[in-house]
C-alpha positions in Angstrom: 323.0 126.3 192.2 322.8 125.1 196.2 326.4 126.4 196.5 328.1 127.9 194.3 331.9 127.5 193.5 333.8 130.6 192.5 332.5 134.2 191.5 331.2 132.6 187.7 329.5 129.8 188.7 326.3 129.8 186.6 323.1 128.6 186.6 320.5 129.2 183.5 317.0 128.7 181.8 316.7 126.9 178.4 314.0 127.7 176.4 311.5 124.8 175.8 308.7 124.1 173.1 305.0 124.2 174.3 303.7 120.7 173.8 299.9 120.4 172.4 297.7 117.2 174.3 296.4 116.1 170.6 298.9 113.5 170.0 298.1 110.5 167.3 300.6 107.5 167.9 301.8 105.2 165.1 303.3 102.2 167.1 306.8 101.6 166.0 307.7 98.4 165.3 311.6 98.4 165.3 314.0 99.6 167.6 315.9 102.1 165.3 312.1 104.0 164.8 311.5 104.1 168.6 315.0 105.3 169.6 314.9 108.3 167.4 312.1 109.6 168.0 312.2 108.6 172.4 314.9 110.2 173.4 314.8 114.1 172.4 311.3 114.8 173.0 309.7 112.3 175.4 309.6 113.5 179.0 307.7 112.4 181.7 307.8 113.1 185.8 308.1 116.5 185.9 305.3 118.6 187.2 302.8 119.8 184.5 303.8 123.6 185.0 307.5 122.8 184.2 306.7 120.7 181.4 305.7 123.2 178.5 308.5 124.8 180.0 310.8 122.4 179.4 310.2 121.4 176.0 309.9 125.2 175.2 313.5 125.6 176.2 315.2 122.0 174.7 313.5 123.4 170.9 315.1 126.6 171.1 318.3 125.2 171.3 320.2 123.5 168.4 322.8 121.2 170.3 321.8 117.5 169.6 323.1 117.1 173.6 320.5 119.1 175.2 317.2 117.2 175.5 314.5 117.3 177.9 315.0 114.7 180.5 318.6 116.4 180.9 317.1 119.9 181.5 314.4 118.1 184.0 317.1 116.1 186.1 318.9 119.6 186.1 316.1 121.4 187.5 315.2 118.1 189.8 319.1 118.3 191.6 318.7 122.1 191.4 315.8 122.9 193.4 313.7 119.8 193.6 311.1 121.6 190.9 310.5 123.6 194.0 310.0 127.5 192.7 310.4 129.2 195.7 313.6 127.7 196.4 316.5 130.2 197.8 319.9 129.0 198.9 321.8 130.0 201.6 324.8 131.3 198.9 321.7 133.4 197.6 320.5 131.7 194.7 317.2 132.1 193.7 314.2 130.2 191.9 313.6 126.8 190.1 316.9 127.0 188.4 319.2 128.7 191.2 320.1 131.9 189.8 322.7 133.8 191.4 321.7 137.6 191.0 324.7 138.2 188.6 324.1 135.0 186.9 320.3 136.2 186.5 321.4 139.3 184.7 322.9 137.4 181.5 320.8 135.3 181.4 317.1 136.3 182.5 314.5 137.2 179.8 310.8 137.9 180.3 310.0 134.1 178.4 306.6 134.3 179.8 305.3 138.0 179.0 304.0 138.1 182.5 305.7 142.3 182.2 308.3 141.4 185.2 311.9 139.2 184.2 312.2 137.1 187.7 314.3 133.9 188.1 311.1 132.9 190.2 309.0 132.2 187.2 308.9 129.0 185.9 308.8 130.0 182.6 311.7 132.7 183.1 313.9 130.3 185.3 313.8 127.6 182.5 314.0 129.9 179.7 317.1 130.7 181.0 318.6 127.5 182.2 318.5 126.5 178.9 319.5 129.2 177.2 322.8 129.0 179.1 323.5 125.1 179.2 323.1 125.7 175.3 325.7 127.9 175.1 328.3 125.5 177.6 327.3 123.3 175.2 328.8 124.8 172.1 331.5 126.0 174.6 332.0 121.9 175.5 332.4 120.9 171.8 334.6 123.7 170.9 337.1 123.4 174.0 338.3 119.6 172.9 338.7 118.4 176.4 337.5 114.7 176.9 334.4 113.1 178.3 331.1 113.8 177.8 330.0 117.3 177.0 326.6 117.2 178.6 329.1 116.5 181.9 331.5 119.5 180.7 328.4 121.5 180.0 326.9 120.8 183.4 330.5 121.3 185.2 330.7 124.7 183.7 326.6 125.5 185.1 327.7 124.3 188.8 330.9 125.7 189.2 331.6 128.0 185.9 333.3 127.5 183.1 336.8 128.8 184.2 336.7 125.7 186.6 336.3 123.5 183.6 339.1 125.1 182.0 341.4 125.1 184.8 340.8 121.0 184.9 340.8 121.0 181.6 337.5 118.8 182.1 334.9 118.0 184.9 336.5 118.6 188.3 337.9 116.0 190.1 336.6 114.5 193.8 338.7 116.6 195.1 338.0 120.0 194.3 335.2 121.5 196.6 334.8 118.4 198.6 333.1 116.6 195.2 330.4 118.7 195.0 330.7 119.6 191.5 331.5 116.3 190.3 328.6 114.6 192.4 326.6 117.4 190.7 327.4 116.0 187.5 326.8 112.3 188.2 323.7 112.8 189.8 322.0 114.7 187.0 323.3 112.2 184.6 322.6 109.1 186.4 318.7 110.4 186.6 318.4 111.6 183.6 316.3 108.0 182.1 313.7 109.0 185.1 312.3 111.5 182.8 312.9 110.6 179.5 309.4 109.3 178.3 308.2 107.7 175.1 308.7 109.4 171.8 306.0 112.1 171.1 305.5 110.3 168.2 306.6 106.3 167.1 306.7 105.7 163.6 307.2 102.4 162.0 308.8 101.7 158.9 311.6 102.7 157.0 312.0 104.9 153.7 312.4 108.1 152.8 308.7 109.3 154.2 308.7 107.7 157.5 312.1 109.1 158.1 311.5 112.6 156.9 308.7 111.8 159.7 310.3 110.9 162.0 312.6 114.3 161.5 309.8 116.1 161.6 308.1 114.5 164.9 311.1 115.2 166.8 310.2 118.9 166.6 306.6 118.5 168.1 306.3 121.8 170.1 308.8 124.0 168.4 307.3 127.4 167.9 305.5 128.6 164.4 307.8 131.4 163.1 306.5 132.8 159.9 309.4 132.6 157.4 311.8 130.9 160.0 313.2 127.5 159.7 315.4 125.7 156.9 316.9 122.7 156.1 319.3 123.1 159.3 316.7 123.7 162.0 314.4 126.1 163.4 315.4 130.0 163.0 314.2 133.7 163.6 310.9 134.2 161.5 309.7 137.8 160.0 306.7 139.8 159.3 305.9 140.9 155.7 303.1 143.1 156.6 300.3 140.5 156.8 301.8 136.9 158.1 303.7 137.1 161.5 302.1 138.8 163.9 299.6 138.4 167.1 297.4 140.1 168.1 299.0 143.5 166.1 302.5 142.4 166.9 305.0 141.1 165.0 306.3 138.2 167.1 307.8 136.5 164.1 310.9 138.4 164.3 311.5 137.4 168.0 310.7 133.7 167.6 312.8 131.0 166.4 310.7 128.2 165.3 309.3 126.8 161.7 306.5 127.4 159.3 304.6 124.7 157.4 306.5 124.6 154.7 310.0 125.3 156.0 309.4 122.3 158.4 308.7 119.8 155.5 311.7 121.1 154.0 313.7 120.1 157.1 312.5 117.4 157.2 313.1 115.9 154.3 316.5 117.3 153.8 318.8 116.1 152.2 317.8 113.0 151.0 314.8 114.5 149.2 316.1 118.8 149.0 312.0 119.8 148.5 311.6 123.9 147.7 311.1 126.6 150.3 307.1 127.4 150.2 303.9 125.3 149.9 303.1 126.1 146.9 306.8 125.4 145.2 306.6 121.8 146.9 303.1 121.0 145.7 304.6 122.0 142.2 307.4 120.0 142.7 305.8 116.7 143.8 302.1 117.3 142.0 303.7 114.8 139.6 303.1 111.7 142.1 299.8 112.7 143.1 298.3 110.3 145.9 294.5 109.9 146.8 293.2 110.3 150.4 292.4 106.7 151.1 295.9 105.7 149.9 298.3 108.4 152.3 301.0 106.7 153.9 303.4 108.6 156.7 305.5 111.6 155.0 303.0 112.0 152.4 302.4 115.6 151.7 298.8 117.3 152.7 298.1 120.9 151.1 295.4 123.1 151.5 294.4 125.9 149.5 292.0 129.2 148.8 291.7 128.1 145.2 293.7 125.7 142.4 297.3 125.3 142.8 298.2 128.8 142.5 296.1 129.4 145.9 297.8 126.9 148.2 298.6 127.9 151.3 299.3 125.1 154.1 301.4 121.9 153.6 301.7 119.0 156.3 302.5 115.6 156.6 300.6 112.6 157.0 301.3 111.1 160.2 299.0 107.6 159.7 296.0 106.9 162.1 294.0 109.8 160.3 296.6 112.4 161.8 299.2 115.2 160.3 302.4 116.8 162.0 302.1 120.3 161.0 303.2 124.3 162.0 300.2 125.7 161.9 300.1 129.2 162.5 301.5 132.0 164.3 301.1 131.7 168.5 301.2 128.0 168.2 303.8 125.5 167.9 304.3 122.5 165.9 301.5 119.6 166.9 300.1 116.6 165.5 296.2 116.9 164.8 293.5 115.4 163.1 293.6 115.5 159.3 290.1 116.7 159.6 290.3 119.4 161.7 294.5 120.7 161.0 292.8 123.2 158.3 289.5 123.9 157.2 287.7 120.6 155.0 286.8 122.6 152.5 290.1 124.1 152.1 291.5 120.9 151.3 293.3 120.3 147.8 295.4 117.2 148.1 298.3 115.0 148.7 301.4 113.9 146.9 304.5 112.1 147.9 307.9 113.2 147.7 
């Protein structure tokens, strides 16, 4: 923050989904389709370092609010995407830490062995991390207006300030700078919201559950993580969840294959935890490869049904949305290449 109001003003790094470059696009047809699906993970204009970054930090957190284009217009009025940025009050980085700020909120995000607030990846990380929590705080407190304005408020000038206005501060306080701080980041917030990572058309239980699912493009694989309310810590069972001889699982909120399907389907169609209980459950409506429509359900096994292993879903244009494996995030890829051929078994729809 450029200048900080009080002893608790805050600034912070959210932490944001790596987003992979294979993207298939079904062209939405209807403005309900391309509004859900533009808006939370479509970003644009921000530098390509930021933007894993970004989308890293808007995944991790849960609050509807909190998307990308508001963390990039944050970052934008905070220090211009600029990483060495240092302000005269003695904040530091991307995001603006203050020093005692930093040591809430700071995490090593990007395993570089050092926790700075002049690492991108770090600075964001935290960002977000704290703008989701003044978030929930915004919600919780009842005051009126906006809560992404409450939220930022609380980031430029702590939350005590909020509560002492019982809202955003007014004009007056600080000679506006707060409340400039919020109407600046709101006003440019459409400057970086960029089309949908992916636009499906139709309507229907599959397309939706589609939809639900596209909107977490670039949410991290967590082995046993994830449920029908949203991404969560993983674990490691002794074989599944780990890189290269570390469990990361347990650290990592995110999805697995089959625990994304279930989200996103829920609740309309309430699918079964694992791949192999939702082939099982669906294997009655059994659908043939040149006949998938989006949502269908792709599985992939090491032999019969008792052997299955992977589940995705069919994304149209020859592509799947899918949480692959552990160390990568939630992508849409080639039904040809998401698993090996010969591994394929089938498809059904819910």
């Amino acid at each position: 923050m450029k200048a900080l109001v009080g002893a608790a003003a805050a600034v912070i790094g959210i932490v944001v989904l790596g987003l992979l470059a294979v993207v298939g696009v079904v062209i939405a047809d209807d403005d309900a389709a391309a509004n859900e699906t533009s808006g939370g993970g479509g970003l644009r204009g921000v530098p390509e370092e930021y933007r894993t970054w970004i989308l890293k930090a808007d995944a991790a957190c849960q609050e509807p609010e909190m998307t990308p284009a508001l963390l990039a217009a944050q970052l934008s009025q905070e220090s211009g995407f600029q990483q060495r940025a240092a302000s005269s009050a003695g904040a530091q980085g991307p995001a603006q830490f203050m020093p005692a700020t930093w040591a809430t909120w700071g995490r090593d995000d990007d395993h570089s062995g050092e926790t700075s607030p002049w690492d991108i990846g770090d600075a964001v990380m935290a960002q977000g991390r704290m703008m989701c929590s003044l978030l929930k705080q915004a919600k919780a407190s009842g005051y009126p207006g906006d809560v992404r304005a409450l939220a930022l408020a609380g980031y430029n000038a702590g939350w005590q300030r909020v509560q002492q206005f019982h809202g955003v501060p007014p004009k007056s306080f600080a000679g506006g700078q707060t409340y400039n701080y919020v109407q600046s980041i709101l006003a440019a917030m459409p400057r970086f919201e960029g089309p949908g990572l992916l636009q499906v058309s139709g309507s229907g239980s599959g397309p939706d559950a589609l939809r639900r699912a596209a909107a977490r493009i670039g949410t991290p694989y967590a082995w046993g993580g994830g449920g029908p309310d949203g991404p969560s810590l993983g674990f490691c069972d002794g074989t599944n969840g780990y890189l290269g001889g570390k469990c990361v699982a347990s650290s990592t909120v995110g999805y697995d294959c089959s625990s994304l399907v279930e989200y996103a389907y829920w609740p309309s169609v309430k699918l079964p935890r694992t791949a192999a209980a939702q082939y099982g459950a669906t294997s009655d409506r059994p659908v043939s490869r040149s006949d998938l429509k989006p949502g269908d359900l792709l599985f992939w096994s090491h032999g019969g049904s008792g052997g299955i292993y992977h589940v995705a879903m069919y994304a149209g244009d020859g592509n799947v949305v899918q949480a692959p494996r552990t160390g990568r995030n939630v992508e849409v890829a080639p039904l040809t290449s998401a698993m090996p051929e010969r591994d394929y078994y089938g498809a059904t729809r819910p």
